[in-house]
VOZADREN-927808 format. One record per atom (N, C-alpha, C): y, z, x; residue in one letter. Coordinates in steps of 0.1 Angstrom, whole numbers, plus 5000, padded with zeros to 4 digits. Each point is the difference from the previous one (the first is absolute). Layout:
BEGIN
<atom y="Y" z="Z" x="X" pake="A"/>
...
***
This chain:
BEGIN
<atom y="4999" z="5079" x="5106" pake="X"/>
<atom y="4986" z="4996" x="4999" pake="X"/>
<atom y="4999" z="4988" x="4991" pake="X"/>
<atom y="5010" z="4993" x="4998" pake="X"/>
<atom y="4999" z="4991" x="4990" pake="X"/>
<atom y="5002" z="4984" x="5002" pake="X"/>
<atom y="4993" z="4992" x="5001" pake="X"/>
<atom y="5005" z="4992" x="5006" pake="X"/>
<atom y="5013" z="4985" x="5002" pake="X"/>
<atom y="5003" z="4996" x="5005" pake="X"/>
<atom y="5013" z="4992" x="4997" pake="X"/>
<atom y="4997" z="4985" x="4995" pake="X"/>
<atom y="5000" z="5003" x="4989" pake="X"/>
<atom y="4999" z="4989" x="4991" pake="X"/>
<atom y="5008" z="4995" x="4984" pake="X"/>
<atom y="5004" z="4990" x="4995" pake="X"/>
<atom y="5010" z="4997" x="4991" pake="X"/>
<atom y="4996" z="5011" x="4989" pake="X"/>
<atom y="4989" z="5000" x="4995" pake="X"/>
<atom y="5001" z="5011" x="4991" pake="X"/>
<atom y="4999" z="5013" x="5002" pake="X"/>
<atom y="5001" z="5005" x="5011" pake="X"/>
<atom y="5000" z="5015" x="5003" pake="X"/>
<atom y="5015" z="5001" x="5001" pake="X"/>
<atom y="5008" z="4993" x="5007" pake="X"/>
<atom y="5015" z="4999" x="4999" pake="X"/>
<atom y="5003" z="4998" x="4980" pake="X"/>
<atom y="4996" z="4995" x="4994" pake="X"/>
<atom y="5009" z="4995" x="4994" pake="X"/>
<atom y="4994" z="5010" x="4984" pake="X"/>
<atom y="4987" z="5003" x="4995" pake="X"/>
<atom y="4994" z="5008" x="4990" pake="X"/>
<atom y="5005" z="5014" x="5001" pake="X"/>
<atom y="5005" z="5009" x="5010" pake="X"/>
<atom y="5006" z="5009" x="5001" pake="X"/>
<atom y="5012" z="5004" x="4991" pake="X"/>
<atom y="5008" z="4990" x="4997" pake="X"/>
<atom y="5015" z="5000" x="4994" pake="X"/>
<atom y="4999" z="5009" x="4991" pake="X"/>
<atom y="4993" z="4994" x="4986" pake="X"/>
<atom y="5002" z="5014" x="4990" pake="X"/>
<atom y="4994" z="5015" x="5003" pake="X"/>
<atom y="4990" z="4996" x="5009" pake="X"/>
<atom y="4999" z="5016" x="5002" pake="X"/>
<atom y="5010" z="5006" x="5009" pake="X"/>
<atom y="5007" z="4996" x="5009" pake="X"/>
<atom y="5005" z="5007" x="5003" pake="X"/>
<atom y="5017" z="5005" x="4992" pake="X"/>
<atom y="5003" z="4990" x="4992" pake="X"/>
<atom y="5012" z="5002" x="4992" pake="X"/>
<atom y="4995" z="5010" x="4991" pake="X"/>
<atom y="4992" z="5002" x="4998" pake="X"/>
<atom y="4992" z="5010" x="4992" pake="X"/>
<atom y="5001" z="5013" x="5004" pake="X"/>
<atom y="4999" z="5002" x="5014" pake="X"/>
<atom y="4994" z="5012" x="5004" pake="X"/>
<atom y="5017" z="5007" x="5006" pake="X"/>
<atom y="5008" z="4989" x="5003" pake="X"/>
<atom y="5013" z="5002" x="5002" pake="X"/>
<atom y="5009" z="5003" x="4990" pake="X"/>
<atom y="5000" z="4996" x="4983" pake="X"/>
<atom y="5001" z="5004" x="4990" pake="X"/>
<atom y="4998" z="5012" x="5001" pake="X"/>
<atom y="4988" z="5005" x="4999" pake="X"/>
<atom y="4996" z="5014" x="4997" pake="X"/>
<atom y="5004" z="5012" x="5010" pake="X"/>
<atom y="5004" z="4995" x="5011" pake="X"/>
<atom y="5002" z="5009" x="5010" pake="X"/>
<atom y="5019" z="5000" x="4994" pake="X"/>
<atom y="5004" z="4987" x="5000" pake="X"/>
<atom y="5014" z="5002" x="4991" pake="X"/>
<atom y="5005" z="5015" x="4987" pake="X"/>
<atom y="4990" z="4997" x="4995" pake="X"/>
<atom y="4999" z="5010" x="4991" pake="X"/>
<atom y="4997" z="5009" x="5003" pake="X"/>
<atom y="4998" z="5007" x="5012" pake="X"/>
<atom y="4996" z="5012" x="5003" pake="X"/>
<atom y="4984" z="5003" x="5002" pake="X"/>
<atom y="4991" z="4990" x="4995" pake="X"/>
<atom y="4991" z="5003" x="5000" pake="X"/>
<atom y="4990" z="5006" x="5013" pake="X"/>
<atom y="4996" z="5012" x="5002" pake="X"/>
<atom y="4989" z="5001" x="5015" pake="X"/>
<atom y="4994" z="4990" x="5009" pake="X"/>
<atom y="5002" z="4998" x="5011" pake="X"/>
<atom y="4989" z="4991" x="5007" pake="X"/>
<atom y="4987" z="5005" x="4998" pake="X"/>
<atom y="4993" z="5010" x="4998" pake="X"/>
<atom y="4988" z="5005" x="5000" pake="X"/>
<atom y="4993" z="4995" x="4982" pake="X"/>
<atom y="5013" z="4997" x="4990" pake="X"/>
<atom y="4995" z="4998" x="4990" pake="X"/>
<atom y="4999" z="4987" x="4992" pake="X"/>
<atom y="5006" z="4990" x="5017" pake="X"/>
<atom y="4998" z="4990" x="4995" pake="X"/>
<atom y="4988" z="4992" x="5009" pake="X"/>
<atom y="4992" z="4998" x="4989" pake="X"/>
<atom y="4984" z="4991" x="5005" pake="X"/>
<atom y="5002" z="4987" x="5010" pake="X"/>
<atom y="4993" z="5000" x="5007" pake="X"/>
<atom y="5003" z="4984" x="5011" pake="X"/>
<atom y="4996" z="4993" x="4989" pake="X"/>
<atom y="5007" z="4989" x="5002" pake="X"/>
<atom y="4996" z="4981" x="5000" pake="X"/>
<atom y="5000" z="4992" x="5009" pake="X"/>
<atom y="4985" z="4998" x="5006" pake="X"/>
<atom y="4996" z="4992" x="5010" pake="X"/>
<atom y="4996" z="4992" x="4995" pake="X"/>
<atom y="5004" z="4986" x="5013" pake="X"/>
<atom y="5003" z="4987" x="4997" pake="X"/>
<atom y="4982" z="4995" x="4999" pake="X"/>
<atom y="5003" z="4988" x="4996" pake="X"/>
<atom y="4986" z="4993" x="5003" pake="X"/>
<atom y="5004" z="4988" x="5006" pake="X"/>
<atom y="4988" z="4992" x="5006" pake="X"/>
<atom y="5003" z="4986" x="5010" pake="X"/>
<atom y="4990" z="4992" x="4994" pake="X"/>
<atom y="5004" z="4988" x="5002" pake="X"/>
<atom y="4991" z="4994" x="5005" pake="X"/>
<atom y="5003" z="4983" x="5008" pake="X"/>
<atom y="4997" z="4999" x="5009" pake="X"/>
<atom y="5007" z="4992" x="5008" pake="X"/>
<atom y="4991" z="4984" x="5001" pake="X"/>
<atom y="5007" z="4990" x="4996" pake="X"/>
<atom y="4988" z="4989" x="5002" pake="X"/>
<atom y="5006" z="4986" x="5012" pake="X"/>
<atom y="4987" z="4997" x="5004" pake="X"/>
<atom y="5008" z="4990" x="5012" pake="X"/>
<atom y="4991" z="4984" x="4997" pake="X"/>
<atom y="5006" z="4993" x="5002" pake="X"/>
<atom y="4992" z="4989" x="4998" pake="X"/>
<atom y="4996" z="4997" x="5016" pake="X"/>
<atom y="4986" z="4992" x="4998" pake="X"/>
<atom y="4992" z="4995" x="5011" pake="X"/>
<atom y="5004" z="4986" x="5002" pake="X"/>
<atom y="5004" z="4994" x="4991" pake="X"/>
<atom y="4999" z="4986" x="5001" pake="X"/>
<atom y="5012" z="4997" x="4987" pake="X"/>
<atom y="5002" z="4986" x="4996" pake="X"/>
<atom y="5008" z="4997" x="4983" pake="X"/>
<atom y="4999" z="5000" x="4993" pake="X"/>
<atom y="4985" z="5006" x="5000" pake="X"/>
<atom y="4993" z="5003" x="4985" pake="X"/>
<atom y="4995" z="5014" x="4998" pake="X"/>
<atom y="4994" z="5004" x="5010" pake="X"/>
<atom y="4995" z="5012" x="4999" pake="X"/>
<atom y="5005" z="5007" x="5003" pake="X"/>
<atom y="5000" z="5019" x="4995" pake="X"/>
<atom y="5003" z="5010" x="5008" pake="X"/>
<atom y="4990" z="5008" x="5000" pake="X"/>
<atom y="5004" z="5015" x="5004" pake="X"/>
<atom y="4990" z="5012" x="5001" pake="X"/>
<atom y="5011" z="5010" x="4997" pake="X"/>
<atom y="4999" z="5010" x="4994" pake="X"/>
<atom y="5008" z="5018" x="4997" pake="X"/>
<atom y="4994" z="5010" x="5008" pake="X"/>
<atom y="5006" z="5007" x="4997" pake="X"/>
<atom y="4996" z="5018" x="5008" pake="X"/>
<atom y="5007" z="5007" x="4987" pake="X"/>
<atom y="4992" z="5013" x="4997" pake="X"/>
<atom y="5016" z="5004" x="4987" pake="X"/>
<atom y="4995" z="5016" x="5008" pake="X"/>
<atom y="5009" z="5009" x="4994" pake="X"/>
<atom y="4999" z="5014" x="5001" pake="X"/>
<atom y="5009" z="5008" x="4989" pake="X"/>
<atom y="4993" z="5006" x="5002" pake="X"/>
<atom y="5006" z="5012" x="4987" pake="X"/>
<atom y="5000" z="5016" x="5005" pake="X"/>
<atom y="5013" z="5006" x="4999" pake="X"/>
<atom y="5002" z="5014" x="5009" pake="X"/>
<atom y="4998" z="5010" x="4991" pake="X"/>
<atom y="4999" z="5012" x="5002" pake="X"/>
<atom y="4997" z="5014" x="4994" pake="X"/>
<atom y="5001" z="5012" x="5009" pake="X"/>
<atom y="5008" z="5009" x="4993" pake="X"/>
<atom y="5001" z="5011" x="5003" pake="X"/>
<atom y="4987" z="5011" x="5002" pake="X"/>
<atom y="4993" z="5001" x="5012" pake="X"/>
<atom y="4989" z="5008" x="5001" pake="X"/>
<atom y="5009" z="5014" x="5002" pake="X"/>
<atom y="5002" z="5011" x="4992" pake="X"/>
<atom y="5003" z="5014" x="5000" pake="X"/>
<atom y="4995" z="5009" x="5009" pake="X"/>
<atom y="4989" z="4996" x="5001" pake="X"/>
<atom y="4992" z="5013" x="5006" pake="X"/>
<atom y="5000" z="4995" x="5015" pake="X"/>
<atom y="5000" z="4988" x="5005" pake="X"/>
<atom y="5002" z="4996" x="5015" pake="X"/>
<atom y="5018" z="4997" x="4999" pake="X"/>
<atom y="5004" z="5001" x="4994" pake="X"/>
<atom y="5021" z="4997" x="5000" pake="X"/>
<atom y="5002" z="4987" x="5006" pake="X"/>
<atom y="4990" z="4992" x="4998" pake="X"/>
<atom y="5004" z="4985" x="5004" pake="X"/>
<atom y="4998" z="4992" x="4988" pake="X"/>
<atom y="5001" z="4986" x="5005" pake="X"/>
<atom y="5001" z="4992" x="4992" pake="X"/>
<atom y="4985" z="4990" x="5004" pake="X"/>
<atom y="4996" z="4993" x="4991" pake="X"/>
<atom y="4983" z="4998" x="5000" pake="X"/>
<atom y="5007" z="4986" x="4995" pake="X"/>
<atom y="4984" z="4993" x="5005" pake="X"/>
<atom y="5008" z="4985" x="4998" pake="X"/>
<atom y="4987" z="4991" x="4998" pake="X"/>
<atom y="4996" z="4995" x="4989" pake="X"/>
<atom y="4986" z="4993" x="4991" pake="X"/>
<atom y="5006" z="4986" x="5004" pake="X"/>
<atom y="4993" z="4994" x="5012" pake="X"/>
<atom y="5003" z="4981" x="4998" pake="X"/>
<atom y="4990" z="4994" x="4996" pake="X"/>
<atom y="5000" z="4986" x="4997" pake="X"/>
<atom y="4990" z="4996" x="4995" pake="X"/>
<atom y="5004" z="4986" x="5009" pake="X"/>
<atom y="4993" z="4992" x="5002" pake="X"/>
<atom y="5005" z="4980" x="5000" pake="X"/>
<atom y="4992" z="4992" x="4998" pake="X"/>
<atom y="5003" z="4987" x="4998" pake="X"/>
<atom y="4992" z="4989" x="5000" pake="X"/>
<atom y="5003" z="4991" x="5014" pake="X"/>
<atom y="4992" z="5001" x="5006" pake="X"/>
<atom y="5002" z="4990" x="5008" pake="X"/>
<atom y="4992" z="4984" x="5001" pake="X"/>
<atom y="4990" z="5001" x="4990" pake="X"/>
<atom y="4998" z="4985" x="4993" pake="X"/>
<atom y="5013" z="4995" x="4997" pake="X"/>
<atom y="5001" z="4987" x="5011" pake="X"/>
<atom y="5012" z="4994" x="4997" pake="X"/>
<atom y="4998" z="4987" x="4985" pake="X"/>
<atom y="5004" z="4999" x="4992" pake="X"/>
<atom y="5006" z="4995" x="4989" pake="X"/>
<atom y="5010" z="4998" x="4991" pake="X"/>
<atom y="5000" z="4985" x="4993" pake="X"/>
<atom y="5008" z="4997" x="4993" pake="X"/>
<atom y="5009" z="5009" x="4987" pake="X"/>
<atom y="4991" z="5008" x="4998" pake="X"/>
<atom y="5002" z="5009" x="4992" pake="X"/>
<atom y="5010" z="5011" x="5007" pake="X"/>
<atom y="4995" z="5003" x="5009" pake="X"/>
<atom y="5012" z="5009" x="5007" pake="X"/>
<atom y="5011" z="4998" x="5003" pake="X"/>
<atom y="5002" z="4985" x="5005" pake="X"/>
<atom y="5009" z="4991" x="5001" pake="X"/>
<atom y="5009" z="5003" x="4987" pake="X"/>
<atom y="4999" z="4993" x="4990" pake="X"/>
<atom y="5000" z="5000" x="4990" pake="X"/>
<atom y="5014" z="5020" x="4994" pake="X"/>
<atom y="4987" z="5007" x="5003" pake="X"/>
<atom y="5002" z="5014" x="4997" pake="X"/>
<atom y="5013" z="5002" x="5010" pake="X"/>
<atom y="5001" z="4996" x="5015" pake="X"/>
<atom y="5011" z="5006" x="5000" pake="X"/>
<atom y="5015" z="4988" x="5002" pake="X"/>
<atom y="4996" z="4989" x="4995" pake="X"/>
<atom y="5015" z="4990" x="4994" pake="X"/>
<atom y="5009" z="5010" x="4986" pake="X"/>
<atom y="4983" z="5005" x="4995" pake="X"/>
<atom y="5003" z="5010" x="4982" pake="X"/>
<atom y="5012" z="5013" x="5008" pake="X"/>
<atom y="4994" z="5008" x="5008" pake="X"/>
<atom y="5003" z="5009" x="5009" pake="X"/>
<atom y="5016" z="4996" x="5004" pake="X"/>
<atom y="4998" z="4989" x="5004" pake="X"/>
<atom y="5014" z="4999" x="5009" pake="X"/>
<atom y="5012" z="4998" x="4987" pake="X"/>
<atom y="4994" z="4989" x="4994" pake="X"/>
<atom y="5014" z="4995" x="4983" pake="X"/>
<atom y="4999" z="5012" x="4997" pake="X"/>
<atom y="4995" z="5012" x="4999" pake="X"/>
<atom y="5000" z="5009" x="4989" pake="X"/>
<atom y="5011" z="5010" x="5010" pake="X"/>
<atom y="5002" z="5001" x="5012" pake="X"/>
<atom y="5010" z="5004" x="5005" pake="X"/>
<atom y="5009" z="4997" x="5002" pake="X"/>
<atom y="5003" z="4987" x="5002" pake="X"/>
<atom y="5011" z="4997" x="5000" pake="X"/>
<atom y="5006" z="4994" x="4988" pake="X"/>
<atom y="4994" z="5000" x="4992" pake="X"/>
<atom y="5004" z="4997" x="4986" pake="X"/>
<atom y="5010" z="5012" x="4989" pake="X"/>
<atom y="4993" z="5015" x="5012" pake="X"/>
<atom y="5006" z="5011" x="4998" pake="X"/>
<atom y="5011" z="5001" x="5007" pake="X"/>
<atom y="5000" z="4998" x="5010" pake="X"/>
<atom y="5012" z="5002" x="5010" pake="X"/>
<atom y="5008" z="4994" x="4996" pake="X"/>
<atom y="5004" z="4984" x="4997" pake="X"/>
<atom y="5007" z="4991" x="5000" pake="X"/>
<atom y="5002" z="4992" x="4988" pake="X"/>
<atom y="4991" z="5005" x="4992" pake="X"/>
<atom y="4999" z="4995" x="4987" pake="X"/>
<atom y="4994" z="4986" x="4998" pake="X"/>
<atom y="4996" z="4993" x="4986" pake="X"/>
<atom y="4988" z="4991" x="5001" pake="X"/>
<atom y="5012" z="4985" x="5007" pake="X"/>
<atom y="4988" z="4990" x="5004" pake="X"/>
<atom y="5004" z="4990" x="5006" pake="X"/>
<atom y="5009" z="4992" x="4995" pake="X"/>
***
């Protein structure tokens, strides 16, 4: 349900080292809580402007799925622009370390 984009690939990592930890240790699958990812994917329109989409996932219990709050901007702007250059160095500044 999630969809394919750099940060739904890539924000997952510690949770799942996490949850793999704990199952290491013996821990229950039943006693360990999900960590769902969040998104938010941004595209430029032009070489200045972009627009986003984001979402954020949750465990609904009582329907046993997963529930999914998006929001976007699709006012294209400089600012968004802007937001995901921030977005993009801040990953790969992680990945690969700074410039």
């Amino acid at each position: 349900p999630f969809p394919k984009s750099g940060t739904v690939a890539y924000v997952p990592r510690p949770s799942v080292a996490r949850h793999l930890t704990e199952r290491l240790k013996g821990k229950p699958l039943a006693e360990i809580p999900p960590e769902l990812p969040t998104n938010i994917c941004y595209s430029f329109v032009d070489s200045e402007e972009a627009i986003w989409v984001a979402a954020n996932y949750s465990w609904d219990e009582a329907a046993k799925q997963i529930k999914a709050q998006s929001s976007a901007d699709n006012q294209r702007s400089k600012a968004n622009a802007e937001a995901a250059i921030g977005w993009a160095l801040g990953l790969w500044n992680d990945m690969f370390g700074p410039a």
